[in-house]
ROKOL-526052 format. One line per field, with one value per atom (N, C-alpha, C): atom name; x, y, z. Coordinates in pm, whole numbers, plus 50000, padded with zeros to 5 digits. Atoms other than C-alpha are relative to their C-alpha. Layout:
REM ROKOL-526052
atomo (CA,...)
u (X,...)
v (Y,...)
w (Z,...)
This chain:
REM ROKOL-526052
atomo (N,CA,C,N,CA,C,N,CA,C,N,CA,C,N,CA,C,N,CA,C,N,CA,C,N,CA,C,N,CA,C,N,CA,C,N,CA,C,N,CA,C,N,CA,C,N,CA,C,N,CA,C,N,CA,C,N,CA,C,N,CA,C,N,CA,C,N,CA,C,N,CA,C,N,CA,C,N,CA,C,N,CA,C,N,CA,C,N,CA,C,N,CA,C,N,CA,C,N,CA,C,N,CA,C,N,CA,C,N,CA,C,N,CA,C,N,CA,C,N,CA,C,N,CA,C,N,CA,C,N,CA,C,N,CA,C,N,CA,C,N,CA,C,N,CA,C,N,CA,C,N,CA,C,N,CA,C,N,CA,C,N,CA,C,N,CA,C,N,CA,C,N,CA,C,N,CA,C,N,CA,C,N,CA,C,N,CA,C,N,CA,C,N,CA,C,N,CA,C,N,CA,C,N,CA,C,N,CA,C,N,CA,C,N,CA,C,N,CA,C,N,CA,C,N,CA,C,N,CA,C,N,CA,C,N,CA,C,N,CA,C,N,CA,C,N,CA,C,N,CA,C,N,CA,C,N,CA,C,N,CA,C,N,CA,C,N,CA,C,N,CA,C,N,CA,C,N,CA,C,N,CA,C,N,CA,C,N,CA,C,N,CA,C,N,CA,C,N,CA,C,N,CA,C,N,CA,C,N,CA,C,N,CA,C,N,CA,C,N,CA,C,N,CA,C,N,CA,C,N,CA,C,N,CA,C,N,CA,C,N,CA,C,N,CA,C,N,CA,C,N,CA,C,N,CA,C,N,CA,C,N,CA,C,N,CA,C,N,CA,C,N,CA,C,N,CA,C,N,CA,C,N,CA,C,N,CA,C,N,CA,C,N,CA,C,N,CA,C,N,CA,C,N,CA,C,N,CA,C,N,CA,C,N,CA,C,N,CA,C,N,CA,C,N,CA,C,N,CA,C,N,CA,C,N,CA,C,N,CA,C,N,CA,C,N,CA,C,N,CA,C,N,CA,C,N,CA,C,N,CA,C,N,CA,C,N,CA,C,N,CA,C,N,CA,C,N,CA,C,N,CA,C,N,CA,C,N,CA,C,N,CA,C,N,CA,C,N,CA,C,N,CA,C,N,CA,C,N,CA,C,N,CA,C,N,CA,C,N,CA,C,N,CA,C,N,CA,C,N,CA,C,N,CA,C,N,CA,C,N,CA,C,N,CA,C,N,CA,C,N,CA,C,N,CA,C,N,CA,C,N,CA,C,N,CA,C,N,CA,C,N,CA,C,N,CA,C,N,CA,C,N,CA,C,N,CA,C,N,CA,C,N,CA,C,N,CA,C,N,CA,C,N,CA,C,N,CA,C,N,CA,C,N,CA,C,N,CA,C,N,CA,C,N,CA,C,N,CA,C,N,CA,C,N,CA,C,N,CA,C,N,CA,C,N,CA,C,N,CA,C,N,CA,C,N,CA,C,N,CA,C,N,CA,C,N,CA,C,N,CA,C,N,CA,C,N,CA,C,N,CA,C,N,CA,C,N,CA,C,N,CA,C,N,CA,C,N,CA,C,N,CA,C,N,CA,C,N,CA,C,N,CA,C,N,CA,C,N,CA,C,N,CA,C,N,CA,C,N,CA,C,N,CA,C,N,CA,C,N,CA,C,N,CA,C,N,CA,C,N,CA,C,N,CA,C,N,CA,C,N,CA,C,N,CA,C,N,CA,C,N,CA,C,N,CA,C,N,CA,C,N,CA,C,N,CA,C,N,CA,C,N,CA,C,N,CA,C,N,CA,C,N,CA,C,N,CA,C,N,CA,C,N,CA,C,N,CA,C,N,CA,C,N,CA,C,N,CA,C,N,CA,C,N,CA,C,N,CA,C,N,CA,C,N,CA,C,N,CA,C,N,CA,C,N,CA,C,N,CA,C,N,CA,C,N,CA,C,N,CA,C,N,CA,C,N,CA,C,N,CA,C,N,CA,C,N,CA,C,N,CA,C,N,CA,C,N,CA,C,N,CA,C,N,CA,C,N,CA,C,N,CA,C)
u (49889,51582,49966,49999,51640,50005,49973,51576,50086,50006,51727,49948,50109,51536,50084,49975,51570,50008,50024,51713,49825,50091,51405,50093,49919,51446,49931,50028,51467,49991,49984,51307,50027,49967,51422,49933,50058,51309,50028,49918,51343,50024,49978,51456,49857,50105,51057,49914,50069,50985,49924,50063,50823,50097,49937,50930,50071,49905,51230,50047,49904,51489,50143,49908,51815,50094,49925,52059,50107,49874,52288,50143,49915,52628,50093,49944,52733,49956,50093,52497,50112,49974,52672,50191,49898,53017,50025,50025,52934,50037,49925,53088,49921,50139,52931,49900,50101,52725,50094,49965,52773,50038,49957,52837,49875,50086,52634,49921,50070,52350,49913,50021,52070,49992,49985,52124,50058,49882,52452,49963,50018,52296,50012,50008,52301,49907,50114,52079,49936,50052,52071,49921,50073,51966,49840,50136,51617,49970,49996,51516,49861,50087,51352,49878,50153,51077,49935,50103,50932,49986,50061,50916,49911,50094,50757,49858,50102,50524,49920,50082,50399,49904,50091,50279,49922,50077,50128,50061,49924,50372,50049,49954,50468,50113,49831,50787,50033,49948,50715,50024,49974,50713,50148,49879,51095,50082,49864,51332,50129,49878,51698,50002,49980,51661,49912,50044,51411,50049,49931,51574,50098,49872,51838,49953,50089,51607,49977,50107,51438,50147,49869,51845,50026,49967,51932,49903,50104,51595,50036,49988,51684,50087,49869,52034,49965,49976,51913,49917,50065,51637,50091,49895,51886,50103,49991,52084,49950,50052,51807,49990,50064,51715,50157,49911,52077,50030,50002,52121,49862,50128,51758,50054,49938,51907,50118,49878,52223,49942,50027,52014,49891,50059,51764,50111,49944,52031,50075,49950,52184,49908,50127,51859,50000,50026,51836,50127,49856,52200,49960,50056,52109,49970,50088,51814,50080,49892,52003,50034,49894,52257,49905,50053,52005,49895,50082,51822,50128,49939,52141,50065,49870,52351,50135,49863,52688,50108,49854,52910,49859,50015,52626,49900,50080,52496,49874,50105,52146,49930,50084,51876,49972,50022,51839,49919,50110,51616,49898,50063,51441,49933,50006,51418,49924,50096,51300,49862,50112,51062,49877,50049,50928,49924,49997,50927,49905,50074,50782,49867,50148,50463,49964,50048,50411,49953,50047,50414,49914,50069,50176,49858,50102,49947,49980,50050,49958,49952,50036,49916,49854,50171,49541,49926,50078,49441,50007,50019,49564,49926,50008,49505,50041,49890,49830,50064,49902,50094,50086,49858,50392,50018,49971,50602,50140,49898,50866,50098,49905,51215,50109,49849,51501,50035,49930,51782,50124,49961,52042,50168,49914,52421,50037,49974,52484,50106,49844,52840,50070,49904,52905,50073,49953,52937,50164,49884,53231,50105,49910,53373,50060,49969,53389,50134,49911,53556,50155,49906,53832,50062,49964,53923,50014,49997,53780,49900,50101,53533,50081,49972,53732,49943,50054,53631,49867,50148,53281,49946,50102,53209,49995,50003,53334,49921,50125,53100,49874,50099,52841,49973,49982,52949,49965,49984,52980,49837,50160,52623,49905,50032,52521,50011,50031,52608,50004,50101,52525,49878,50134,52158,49974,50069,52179,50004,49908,52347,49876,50098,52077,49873,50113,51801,49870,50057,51485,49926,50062,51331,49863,50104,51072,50049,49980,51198,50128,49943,51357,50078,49878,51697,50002,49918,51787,50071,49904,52010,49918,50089,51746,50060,49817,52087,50054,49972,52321,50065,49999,52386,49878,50207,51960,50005,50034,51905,49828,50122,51552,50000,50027,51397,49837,50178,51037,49964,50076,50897,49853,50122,50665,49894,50108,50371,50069,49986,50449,49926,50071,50287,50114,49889,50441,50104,49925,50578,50162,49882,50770,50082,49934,50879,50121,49919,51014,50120,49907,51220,50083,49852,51396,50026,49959,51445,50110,49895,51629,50110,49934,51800,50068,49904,51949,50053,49934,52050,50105,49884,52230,50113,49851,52428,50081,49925,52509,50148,49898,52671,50107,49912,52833,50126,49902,53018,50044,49893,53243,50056,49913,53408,50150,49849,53772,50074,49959,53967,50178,49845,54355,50003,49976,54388,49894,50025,54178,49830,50154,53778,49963,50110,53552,49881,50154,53223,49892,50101,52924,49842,50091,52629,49869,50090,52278,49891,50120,51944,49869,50093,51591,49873,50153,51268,49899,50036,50985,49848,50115,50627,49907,50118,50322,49968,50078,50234,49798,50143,49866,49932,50028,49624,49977,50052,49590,50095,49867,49907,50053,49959,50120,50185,49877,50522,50026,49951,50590,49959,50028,50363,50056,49921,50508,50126,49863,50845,50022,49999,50774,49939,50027,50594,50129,49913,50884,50117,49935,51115,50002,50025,50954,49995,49980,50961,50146,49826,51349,50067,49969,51372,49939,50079,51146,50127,49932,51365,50145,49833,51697,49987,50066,51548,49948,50053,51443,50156,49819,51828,50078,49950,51945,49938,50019,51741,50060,49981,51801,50205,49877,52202,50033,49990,52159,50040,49994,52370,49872,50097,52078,49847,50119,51793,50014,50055,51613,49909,50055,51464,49864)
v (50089,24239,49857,50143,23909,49898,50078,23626,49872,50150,23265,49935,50121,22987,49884,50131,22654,49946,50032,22449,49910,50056,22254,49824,50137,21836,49952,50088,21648,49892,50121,21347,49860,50134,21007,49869,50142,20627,49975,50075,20450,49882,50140,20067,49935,50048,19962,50057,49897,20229,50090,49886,20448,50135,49835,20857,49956,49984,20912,50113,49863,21142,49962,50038,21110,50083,49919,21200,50102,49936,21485,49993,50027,21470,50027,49990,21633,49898,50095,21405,49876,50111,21103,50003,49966,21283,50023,49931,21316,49895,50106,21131,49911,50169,20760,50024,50029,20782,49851,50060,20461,49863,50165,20172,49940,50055,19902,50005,50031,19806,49895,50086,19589,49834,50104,19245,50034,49986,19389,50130,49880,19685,50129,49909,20062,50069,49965,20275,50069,49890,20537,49892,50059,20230,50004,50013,20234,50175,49832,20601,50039,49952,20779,50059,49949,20932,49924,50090,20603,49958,49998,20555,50145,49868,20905,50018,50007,20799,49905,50140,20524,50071,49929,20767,50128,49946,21008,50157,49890,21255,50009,49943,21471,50018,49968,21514,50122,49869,21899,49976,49987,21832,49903,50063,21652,50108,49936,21874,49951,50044,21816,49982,50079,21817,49913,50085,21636,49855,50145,21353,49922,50094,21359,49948,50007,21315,49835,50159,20999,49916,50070,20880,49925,50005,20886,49923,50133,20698,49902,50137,20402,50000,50075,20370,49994,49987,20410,49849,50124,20121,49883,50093,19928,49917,50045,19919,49901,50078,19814,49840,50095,19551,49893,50093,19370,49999,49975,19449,49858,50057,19274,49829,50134,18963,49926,50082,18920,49994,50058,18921,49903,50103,18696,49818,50080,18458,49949,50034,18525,49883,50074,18366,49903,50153,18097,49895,50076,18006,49940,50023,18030,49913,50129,17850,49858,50195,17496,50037,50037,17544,49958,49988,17579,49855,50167,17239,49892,50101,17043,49963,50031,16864,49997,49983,16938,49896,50123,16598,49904,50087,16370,50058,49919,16648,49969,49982,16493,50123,49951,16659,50027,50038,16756,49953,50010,16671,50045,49925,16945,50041,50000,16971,49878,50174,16578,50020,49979,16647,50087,49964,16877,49978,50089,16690,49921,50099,16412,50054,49888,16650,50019,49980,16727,49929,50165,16349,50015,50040,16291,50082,49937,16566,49945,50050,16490,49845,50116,16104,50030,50000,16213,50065,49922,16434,49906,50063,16196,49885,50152,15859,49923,50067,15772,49913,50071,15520,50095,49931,15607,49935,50086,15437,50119,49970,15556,49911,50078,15394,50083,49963,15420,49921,50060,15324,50034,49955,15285,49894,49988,15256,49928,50071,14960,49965,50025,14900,50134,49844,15320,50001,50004,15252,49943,50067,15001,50061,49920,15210,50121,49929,15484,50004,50038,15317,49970,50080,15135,50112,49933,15394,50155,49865,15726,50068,49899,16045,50040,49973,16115,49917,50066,15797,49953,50040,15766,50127,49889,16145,49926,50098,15914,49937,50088,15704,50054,49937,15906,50061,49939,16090,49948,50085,15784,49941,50048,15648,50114,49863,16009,49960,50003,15987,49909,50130,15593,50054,50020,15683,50120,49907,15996,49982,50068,15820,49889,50116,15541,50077,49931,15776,49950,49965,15701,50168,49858,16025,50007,49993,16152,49965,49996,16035,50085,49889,16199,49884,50075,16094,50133,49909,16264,49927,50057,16215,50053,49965,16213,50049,49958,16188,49900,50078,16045,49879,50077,15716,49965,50056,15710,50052,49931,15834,49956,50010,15850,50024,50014,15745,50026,49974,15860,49941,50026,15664,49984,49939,15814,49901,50069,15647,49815,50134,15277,49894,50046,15001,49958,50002,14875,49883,50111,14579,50061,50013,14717,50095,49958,14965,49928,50078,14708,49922,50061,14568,50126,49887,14924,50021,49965,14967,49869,50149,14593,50009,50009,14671,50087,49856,15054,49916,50033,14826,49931,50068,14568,50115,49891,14838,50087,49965,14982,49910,50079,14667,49992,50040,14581,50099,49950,14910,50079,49966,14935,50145,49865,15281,49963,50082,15241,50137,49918,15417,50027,50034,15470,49865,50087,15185,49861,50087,15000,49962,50008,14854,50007,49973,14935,49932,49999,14747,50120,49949,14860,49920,50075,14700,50030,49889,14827,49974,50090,14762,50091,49934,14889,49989,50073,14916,50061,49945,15055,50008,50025,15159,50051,49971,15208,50139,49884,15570,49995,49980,15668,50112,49859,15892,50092,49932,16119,50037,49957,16076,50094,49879,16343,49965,50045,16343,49955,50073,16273,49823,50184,15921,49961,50109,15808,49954,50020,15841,49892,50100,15707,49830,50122,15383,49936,50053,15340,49963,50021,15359,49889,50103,15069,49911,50126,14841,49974,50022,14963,49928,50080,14825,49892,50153,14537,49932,50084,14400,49989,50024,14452,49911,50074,14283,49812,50144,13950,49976,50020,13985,49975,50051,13944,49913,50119,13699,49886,50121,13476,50010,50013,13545,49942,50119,13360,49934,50102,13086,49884,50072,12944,50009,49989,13027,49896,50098,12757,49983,49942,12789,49862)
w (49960,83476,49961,50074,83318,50106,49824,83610,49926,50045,83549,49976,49992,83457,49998,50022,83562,49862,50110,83296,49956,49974,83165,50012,49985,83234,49862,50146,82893,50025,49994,82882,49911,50075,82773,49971,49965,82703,50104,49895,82990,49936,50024,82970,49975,49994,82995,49885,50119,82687,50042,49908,82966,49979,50037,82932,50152,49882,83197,49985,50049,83257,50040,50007,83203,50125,49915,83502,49976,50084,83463,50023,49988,83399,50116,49852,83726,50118,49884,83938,49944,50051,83743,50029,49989,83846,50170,49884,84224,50085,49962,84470,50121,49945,84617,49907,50082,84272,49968,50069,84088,50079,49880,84399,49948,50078,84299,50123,49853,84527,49958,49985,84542,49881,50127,84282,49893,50133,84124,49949,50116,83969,50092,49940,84076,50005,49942,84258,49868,50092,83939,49904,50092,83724,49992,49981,83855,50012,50040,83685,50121,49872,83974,49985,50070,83710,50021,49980,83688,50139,49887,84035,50027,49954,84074,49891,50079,83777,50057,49950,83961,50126,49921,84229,49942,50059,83988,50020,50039,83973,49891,50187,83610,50011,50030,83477,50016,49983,83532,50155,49825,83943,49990,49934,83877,50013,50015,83959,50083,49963,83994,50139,49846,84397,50036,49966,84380,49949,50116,84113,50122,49866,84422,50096,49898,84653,49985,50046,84465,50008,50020,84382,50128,49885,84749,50072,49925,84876,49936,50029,84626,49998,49949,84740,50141,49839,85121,49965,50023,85007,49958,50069,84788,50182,49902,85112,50114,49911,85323,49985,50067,85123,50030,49918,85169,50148,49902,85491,50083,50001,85525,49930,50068,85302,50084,49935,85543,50124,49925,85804,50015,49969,85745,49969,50000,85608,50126,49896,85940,50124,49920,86113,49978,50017,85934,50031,49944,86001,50162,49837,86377,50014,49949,86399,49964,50066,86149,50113,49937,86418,50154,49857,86753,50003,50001,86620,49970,50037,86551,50129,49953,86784,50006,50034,86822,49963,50041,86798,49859,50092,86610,49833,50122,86368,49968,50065,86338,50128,49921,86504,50183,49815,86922,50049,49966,87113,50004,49951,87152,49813,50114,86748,49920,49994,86723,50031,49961,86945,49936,50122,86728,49897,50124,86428,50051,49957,86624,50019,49969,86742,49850,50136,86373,49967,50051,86277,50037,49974,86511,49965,50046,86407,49848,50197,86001,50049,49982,86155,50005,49943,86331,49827,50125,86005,49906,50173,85707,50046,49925,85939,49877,50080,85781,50141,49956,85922,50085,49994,86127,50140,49856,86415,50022,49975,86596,50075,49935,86718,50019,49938,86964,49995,50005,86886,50108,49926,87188,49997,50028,87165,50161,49828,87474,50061,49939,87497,50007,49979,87545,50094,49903,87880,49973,50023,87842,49883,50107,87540,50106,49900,87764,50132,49849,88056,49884,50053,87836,49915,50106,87529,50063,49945,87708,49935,50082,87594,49847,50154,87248,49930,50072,87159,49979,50013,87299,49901,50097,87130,49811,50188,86772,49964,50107,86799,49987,50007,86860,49864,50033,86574,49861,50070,86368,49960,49977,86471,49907,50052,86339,49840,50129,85997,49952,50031,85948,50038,50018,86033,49920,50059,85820,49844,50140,85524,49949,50035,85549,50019,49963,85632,49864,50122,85385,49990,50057,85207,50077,49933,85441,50139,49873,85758,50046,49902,86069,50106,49955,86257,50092,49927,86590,50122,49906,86901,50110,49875,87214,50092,49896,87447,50055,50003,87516,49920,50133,87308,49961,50082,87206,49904,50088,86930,49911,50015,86793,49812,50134,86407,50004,49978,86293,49871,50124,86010,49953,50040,85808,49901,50119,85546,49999,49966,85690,50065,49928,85817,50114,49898,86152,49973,50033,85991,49905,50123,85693,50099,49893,86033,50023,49969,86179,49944,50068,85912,49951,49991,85862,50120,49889,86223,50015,49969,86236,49874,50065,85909,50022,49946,86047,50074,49895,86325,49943,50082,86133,49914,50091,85941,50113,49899,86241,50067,50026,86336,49931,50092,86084,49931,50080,86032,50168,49855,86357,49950,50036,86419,49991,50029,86309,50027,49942,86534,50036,50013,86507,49976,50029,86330,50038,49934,86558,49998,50033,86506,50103,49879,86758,49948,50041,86722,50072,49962,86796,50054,49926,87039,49957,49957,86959,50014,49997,87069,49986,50024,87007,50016,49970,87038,49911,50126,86802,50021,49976,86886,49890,50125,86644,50051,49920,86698,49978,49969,86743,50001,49970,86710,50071,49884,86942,50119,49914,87140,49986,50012,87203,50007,49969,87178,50078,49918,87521,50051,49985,87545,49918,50082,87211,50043,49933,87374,50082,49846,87703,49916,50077,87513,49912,50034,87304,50049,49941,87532,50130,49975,87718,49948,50092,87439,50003,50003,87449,50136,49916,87791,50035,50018,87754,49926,50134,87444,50085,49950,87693,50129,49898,87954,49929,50104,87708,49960,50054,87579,50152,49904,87921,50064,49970,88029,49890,50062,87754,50017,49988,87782,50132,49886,88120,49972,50044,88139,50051,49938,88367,49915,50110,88045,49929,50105,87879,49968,50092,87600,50017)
């Protein structure tokens, strides 16, 4: 009695000039062959010999269930692999969003702070430069009372992308809370600091929020401490934020009409 024999599998070039095997025309006729998968191309593109040559398997151990076998793992892989791509893109969406502030888009607090802790570490290792300043938004109150919250979230909003617009390369802009918002400048001495912390301020000034028609200035005052080595985020804070109420405290004394100079 005459048995069947498997056809034999004829092999081909592959794309790399490696021996393959070409899929057969029923497999290539079978249905969900041919969806693309991972980077546009399809699963059959990647010939399943040469993956099974790579583990040291012969072209006599391919047989057709097995070819399906190998087909079907690199479309289940192909799969994974986007699947794997939309979700790490999904993560990283997240996180941007879980460090930003919602009305002044720079940075939260909790994201600053951060940043700031870093500074201060590369500060102790390079024993580089770096100061930090708050900057604080003093007529909110009175905006507030007079206009209302649509207009105090504007300026906030406004304040936001003037310090992100003027930002230099290397430094860090966030919104502490509130109307504070916090600057970290990096590879500086405290002087040339000081003259971008007074010049963010002046532009601040000078570019009122313009609100139905109508200019809103803007008040703002600051303060700016040398960081150090060894400190940790929360003293730089607290220190700077005493220079910020030192400097409002010297501005209201001297606006005394009873101050002389």
């Amino acid at each position: 009695m005459k048995v069947d024999e498997t056809p034999p599998v004829v092999p081909i070039g592959s794309r790399s000039g490696a021996r393959g095997v070409a899929p057969s025309n029923s497999m290539d006729d079978s249905p969900g062959r041919g969806q693309e998968g991972y980077g546009g191309a399809t699963a059959e593109d990647e010939d399943p010999q040469d993956v099974a040559a790579l583990h040291g398997v012969d072209d006599v151990d391919i047989t057709p269930g097995l070819r399906r076998a190998f087909v079907d793992l690199l479309e289940e892989v192909a799969h994974l692999r986007e699947a794997l791509q939309r979700s790490e893109k999904r993560v990283e969406f997240l996180t941007e969003m879980a460090d930003r502030d919602s009305v002044s888009t720079l940075l939260n607090r909790r994201a600053f702070v951060r940043e700031l802790t870093h500074a201060l570490t590369m500060l102790t290792q390079d024993h580089s430069y770096g100061s930090l300043a708050i900057l604080h938004v003093e007529n909110m109150e009175s905006i507030h009372k007079a206009r209302g919250l649509p207009v105090g979230d504007a300026i906030i909003e406004h304040v936001g992308a003037v310090l992100e617009g003027h930002l230099a390369s290397g430094d860090v802009a966030g919104r502490i809370e509130g109307a504070t918002f916090g600057l970290i400048l990096i590879g500086r001495t405290f002087e040339a600091a000081r003259e971008e912390t007074l010049g963010m301020v002046n532009v601040l000034q000078a570019h009122p929020l313009v609100w139905r028609s109508v200019e809103i200035p803007i008040s703002v005052g600051w303060g700016l401490h040398a960081m150090l080595s060894g400190e940790d985020a929360g003293e730089a804070l607290a220190a700077t934020d005493r220079e910020l109420r030192n400097a409002e405290r010297v501005r209201e004394i001297e606006a005394d009409p009873s101050f002389k100079r």
